[in-house]
C-alpha positions as CSV (number, residue, x, y, z in Angstrom):
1,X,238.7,206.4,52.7
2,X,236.3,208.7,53.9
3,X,237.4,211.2,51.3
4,X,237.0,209.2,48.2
5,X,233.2,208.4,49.4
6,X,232.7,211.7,49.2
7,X,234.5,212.5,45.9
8,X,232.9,209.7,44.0
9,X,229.2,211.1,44.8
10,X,228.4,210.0,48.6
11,X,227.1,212.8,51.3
12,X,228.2,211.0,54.2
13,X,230.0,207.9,55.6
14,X,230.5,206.0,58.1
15,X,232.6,202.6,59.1
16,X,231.2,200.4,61.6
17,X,232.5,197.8,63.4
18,X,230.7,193.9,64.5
19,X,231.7,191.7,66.6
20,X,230.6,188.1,66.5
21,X,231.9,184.9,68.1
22,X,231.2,182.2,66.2
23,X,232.9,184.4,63.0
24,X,236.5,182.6,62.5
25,X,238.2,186.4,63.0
26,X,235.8,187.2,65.2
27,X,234.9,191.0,63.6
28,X,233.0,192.3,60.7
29,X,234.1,195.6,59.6
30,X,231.5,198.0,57.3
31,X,230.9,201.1,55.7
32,X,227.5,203.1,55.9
33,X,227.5,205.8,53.0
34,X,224.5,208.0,52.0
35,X,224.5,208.9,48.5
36,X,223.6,212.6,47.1
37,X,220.6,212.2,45.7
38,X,220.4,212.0,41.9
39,X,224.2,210.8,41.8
40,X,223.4,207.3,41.0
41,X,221.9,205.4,38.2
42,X,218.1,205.2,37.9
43,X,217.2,201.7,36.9
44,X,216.8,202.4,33.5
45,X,220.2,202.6,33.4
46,X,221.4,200.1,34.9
47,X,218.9,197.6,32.6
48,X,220.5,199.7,29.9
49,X,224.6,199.1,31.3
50,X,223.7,194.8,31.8
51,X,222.1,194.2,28.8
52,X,225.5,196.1,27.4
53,X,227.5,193.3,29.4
54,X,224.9,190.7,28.0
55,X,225.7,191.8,24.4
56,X,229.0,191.8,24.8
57,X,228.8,188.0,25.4
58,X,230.0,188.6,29.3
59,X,227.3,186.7,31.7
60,X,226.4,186.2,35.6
61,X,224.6,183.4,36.8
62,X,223.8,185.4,39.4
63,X,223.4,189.3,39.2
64,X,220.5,190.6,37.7
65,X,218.9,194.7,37.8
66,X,216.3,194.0,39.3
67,X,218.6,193.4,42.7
68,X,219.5,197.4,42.2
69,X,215.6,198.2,42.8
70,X,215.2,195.5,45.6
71,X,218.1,195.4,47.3
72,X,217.2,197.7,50.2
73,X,213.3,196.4,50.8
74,X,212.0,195.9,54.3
75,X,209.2,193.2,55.3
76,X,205.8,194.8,55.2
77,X,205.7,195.1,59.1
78,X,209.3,196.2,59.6
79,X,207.9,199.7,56.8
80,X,205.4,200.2,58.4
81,X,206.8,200.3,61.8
82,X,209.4,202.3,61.2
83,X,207.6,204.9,58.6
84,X,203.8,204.4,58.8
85,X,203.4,203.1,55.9
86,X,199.3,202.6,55.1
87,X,197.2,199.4,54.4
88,X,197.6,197.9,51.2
89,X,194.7,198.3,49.9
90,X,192.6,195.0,48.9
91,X,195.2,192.9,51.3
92,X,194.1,190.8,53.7
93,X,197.2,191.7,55.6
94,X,196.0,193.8,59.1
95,X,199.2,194.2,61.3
96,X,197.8,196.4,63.7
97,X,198.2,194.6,66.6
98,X,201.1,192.9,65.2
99,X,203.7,195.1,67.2
């Protein structure tokens, strides 16, 4: 598995492993892969490849692009603990003593 991550444009990968209790099987199993960067779609793109789908009268009630570009957020307090990030500026959102 590890080698087709990397052929089809990944640097690195990973599987992980979760165990939880109250989960019928009792495990979770997971890959972590880090794509090269520049080896996926910009979202352009992938607007470009659903409206194709749209056209082609194929639908989701669910999936949208916008998901592609959000997908990977943090909460405002979790970004800036982890990299810094600065005030937004105009917010009334001060979190300096939130951690």
């Amino acid at each position: 598995w590890r080698e087709k991550l990397l052929e089809i444009g990944f640097e690195s990968s990973r599987y992980g492993s979760l165990s939880i209790s109250s989960y019928p099987t009792g495990q979770f199993g997971f890959l972590l892969c880090k794509k090269i960067n520049g080896s996926g779609p910009n979202l352009a793109e992938v607007e470009r490849r659903f409206d194709d789908i749209v056209e082609r009268g194929l639908s989701t009630t669910y999936y949208q692009p916008k998901f592609q570009e959000g997908a990977f957020l943090l909460p405002l307090w979790v970004d800036k603990y982890l990299y810094g990030t600065p005030e937004l500026k105009g917010s009334k959102l001060n979190m300096k003593n939130e951690l």
